[in-house]
C-alpha positions in Angstrom: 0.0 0.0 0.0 1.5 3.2 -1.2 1.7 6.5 1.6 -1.2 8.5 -0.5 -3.2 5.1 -0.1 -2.8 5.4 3.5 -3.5 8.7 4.0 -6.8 8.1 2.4 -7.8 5.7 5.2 -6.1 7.6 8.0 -7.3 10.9 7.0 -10.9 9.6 6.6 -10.5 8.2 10.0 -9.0 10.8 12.2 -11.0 13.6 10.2 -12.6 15.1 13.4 -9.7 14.6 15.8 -7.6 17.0 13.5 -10.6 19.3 12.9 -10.0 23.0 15.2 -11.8 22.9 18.3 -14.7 25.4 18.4 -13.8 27.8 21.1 -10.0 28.7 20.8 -8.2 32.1 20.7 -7.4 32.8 16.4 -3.7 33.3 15.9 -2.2 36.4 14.3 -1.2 36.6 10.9 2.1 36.6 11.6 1.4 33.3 13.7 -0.3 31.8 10.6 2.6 32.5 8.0 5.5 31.2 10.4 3.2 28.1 10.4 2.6 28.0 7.0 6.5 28.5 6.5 7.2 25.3 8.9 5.0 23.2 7.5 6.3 23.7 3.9 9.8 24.5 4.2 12.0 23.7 1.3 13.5 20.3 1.7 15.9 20.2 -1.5 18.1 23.2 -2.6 16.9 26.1 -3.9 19.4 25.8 -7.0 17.3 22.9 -8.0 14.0 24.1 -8.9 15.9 27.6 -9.9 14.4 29.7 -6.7 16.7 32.5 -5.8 14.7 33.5 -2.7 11.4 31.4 -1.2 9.1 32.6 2.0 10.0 36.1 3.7 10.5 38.5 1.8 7.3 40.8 -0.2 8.1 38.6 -3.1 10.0 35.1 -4.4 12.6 35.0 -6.8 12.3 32.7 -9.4 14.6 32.1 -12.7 13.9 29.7 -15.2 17.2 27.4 -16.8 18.8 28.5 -19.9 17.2 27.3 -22.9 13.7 26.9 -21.2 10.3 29.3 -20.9 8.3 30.1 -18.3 5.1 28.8 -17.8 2.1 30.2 -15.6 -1.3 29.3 -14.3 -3.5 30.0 -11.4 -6.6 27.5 -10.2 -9.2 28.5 -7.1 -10.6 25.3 -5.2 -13.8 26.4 -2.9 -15.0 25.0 -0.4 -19.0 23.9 -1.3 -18.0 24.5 -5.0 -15.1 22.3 -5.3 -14.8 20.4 -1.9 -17.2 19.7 0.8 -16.4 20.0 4.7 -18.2 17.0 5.8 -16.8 14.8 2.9 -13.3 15.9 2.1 -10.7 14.9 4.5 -7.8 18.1 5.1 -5.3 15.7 3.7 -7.1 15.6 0.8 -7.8 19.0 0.0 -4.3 19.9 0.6 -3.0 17.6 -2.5 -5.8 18.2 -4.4 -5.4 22.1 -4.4 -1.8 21.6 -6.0 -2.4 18.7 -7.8 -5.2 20.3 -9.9 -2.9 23.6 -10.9 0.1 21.3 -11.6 -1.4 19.4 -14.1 -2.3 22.6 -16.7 1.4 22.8 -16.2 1.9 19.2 -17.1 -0.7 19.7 -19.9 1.8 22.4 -21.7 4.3 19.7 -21.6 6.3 21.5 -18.8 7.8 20.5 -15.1 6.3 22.2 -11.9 9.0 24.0 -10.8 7.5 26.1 -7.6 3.8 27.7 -6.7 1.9 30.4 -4.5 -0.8 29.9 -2.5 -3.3 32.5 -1.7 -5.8 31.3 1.7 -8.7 32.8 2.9 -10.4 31.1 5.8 -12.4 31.7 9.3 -10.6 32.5 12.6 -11.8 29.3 14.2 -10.5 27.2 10.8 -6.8 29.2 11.0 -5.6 26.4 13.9 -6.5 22.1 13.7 -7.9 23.1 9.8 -4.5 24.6 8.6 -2.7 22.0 10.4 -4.0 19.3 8.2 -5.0 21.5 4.9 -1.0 22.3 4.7 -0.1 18.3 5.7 -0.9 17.4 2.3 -0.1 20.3 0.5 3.2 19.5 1.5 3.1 16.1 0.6 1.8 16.9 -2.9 4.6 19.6 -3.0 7.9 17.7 -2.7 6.1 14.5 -4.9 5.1 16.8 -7.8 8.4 18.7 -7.6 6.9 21.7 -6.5 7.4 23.8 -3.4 5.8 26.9 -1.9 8.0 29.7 -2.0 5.0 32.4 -1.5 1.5 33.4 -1.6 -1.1 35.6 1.1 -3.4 34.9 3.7 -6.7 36.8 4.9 -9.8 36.4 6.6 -13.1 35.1 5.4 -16.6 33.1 6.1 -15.8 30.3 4.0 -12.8 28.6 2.9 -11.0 29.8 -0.7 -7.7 28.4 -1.9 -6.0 30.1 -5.2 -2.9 28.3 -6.2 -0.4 29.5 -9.1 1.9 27.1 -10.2 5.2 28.4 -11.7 6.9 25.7 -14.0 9.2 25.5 -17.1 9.4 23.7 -20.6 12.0 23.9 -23.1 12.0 26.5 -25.7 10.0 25.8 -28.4 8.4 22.4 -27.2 5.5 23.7 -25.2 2.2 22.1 -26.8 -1.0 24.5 -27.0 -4.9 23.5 -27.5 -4.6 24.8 -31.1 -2.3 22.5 -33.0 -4.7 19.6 -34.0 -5.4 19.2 -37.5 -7.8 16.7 -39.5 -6.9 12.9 -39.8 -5.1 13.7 -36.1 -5.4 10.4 -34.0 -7.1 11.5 -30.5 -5.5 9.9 -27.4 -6.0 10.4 -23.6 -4.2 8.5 -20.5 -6.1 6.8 -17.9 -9.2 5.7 -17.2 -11.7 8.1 -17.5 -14.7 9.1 -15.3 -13.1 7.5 -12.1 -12.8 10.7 -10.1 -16.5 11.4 -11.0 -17.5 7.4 -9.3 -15.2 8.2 -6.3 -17.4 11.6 -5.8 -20.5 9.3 -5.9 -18.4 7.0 -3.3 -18.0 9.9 -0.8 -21.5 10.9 -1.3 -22.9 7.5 -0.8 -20.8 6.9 2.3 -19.6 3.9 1.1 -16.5 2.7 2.1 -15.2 5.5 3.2 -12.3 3.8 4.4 -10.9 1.8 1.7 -7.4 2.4 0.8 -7.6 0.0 -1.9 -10.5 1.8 -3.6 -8.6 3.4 -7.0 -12.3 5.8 -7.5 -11.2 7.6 -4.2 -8.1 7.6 -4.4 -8.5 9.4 -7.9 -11.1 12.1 -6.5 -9.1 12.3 -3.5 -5.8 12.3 -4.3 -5.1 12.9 -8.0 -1.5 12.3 -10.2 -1.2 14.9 -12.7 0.8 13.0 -15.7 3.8 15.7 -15.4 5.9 13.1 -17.1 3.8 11.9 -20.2 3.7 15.5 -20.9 6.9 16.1 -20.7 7.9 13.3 -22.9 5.2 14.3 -25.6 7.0 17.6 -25.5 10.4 16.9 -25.6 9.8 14.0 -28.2 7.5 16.7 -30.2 4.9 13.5 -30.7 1.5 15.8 -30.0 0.1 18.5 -32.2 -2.5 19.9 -29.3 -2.7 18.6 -25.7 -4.8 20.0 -22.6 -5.8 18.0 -19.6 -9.0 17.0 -18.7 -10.2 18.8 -15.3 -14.0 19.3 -16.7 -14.6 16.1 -18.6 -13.9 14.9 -22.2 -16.7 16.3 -23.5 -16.4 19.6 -22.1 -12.7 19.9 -22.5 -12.5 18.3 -26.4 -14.8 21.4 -27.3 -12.3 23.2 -26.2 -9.2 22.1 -28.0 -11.4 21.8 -31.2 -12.6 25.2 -30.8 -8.9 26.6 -30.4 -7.7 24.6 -33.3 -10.4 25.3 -35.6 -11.7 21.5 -35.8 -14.0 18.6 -35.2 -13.5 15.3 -33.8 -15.0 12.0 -33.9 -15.4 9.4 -30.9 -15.9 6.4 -31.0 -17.7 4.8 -27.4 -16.4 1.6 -27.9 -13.0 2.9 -27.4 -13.7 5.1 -24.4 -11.3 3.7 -21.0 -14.4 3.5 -18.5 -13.9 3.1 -15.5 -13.3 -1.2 -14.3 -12.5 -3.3 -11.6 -14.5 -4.2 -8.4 -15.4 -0.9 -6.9 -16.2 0.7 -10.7 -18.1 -2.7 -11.7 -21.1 -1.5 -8.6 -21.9 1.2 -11.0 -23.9 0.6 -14.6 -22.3 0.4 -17.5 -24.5 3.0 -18.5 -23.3 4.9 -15.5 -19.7 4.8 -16.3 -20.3 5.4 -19.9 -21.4 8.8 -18.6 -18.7 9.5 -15.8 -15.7 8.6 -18.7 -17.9 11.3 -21.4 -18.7 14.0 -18.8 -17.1 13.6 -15.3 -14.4 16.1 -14.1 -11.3 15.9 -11.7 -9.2 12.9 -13.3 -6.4 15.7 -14.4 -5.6 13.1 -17.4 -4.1 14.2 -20.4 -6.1 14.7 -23.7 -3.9 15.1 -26.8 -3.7 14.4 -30.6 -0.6 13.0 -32.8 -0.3 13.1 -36.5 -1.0 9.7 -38.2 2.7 8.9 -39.2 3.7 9.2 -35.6 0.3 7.4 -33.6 2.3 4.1 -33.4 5.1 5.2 -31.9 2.6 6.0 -29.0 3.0 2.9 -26.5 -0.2 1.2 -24.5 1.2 2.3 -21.3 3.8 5.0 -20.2 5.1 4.4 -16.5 2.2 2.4 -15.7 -0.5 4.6 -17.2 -2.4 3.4 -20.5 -3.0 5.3 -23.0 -5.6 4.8 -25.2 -6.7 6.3 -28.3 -10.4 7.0 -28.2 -10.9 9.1 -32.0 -9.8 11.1 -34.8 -9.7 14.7 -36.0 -11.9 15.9 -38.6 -12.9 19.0 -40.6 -15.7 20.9 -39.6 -16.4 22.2 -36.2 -18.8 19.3 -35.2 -17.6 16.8 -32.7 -19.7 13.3 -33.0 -19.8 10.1 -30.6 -20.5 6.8 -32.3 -21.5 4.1 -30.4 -20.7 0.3 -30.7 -23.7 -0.1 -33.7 -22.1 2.5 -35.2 -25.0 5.2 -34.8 -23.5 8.5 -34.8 -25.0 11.7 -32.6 -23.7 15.0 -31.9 -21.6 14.9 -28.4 -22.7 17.4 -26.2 -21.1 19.6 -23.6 -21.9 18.4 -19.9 -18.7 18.6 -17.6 -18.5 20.9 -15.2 -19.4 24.3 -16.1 -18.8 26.3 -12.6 -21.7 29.3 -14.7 -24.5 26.3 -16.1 -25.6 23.7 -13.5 
């Protein structure tokens, strides 16, 4: 059993002992930054992830490596919008809140190389709440690569996390949503929909504590594929890439509308969710979760035809699986396994249209 594995079950179980205690004395800002700064201290040299200067001054200092380009991105993660007190273990929102802004880095083909994190949160949430909120954010820090060198705190009624995530990709190589061109094969990695059936896991208080349940572990603690990215880049194997944090059919409007195309998909090919735990859901069910469910931070991209075979089954573990094809036109189908083709609508997450 791997340490994020555990921390599933151990956070789920100890998730009111490390909760604040109602009545106790909020700490001073000051008091709250030295924490923060304990809690996420650097643990490798500065040299390594090209930080000049980290926490305690008004601003880090950052420089990229020779030969490389800077690449940026912010992500807010709510609390009742994007995680949910009574469900979410600290742990768990820690990770998440990094994982999610590392993997648009990831998506550009780059490597986290440090981030910010801007906190708002109640007086009597600034003690036990922060205690376990920055426990995984530091966990999630030093395995993606990516440490805390700044950010800003303040008070509010509800929780709100904004991360920005500062990475770095080589000259030249980053890959963009609008490369794709028709007759462009359409892969993703993963299994899609997972995150979506571990959501309905945590809602269904099923199981809570299962370390062994794969759906939870990818709501709860998600791996953003920095190094398939990476390798698409350097290798310059993908025309267009993004990741998918709204679900496929929400996010392949996107890259089609940036690259001026349509796409085809073909359901038969789609990487439902499997296994035990995904098998308690419908086929119908997962169908869905793999077209329209958010959070599994896998990567979507296309590759010419000459070069789709030199994309393997698996990469470090992860399949990859090619679901599609580019076409002309702006409409994007889905054909199911009779071959009937319809019109694949948009229904991820769309934080303005419930």
């Amino acid at each position: 059993m791997v340490q994020v594995e555990r921390d599933i079950l151990a956070g789920v179980k100890n998730r009111r002992r490390i909760q604040a205690p109602r009545h106790t004395e909020a700490p001073s800002e000051l008091a709250l930054l030295r924490q923060i700064e304990r809690a996420t201290r650097l643990r490798h040299s500065h040299q390594n992830f090209g930080i000049q200067l980290g926490i305690g001054d008004d601003a880090a200092l950052w420089r990229p490596r020779k030969g490389y380009e800077t690449v940026l991105t912010t992500d807010w993660f709510l609390e009742g919008t994007h995680f949910l007190r009574n469900l979410h273990t600290l742990e768990a929102v820690g990770w998440k809140s990094l994982a999610r802004a590392v993997s648009d880095v990831a998506a550009m083909g780059g490597q986290p190389r440090c981030c910010l994190v801007s906190l708002a949160l109640p007086s009597n949430r600034a003690t036990g709440w922060l205690g376990g909120f920055l426990s995984g954010l530091s966990k999630a820090a030093r395995k993606l690569g990516c440490p805390l060198v700044g950010g800003d705190t303040t008070r509010f009624r509800q929780i709100l996390i904004n991360v920005c995530a500062i990475g770095e990709v080589m000259s030249g190589t980053a890959i963009r949503r609008s490369g794709a061109h028709a007759g462009d094969r359409i892969f993703v990695s993963g299994r899609l929909g997972e995150a979506e059936l571990g959501l309905k896991f945590l809602k269904r208080k099923k199981r809570l504590a299962s370390a062994d349940n794969p759906l939870l572990q990818k709501h709860l603690y998600p791996s953003p594929r920095i190094a398939l990215g990476s390798w698409l880049a350097s290798n310059q194997l993908a025309t267009a890439m993004m990741d998918l944090s709204d679900g496929l059919s929400s996010d392949l409007k996107r890259l089609c509308n940036a690259s001026g195309i349509g796409a085809r998909i073909f359901a038969a090919k789609l990487p439902v969710p499997s296994g035990i735990f995904s098998r308690r859901f419908e086929m119908r069910e997962r169908l869905n979760a793999a077209l329209h469910g958010g959070d599994d931070y896998e990567l979507l991209f296309c590759v010419k035809p000459s070069l789709a075979s030199k994309i393997p089954r698996k990469f470090s573990g992860v399949e990859l699986t090619e679901i599609g094809e580019i076409i002309k036109g702006s409409e994007i189908t889905l054909i199911d396994s009779a071959g009937k083709q319809s019109t694949l609508k948009s229904a991820g997450w769309d934080p303005f249209h419930r």
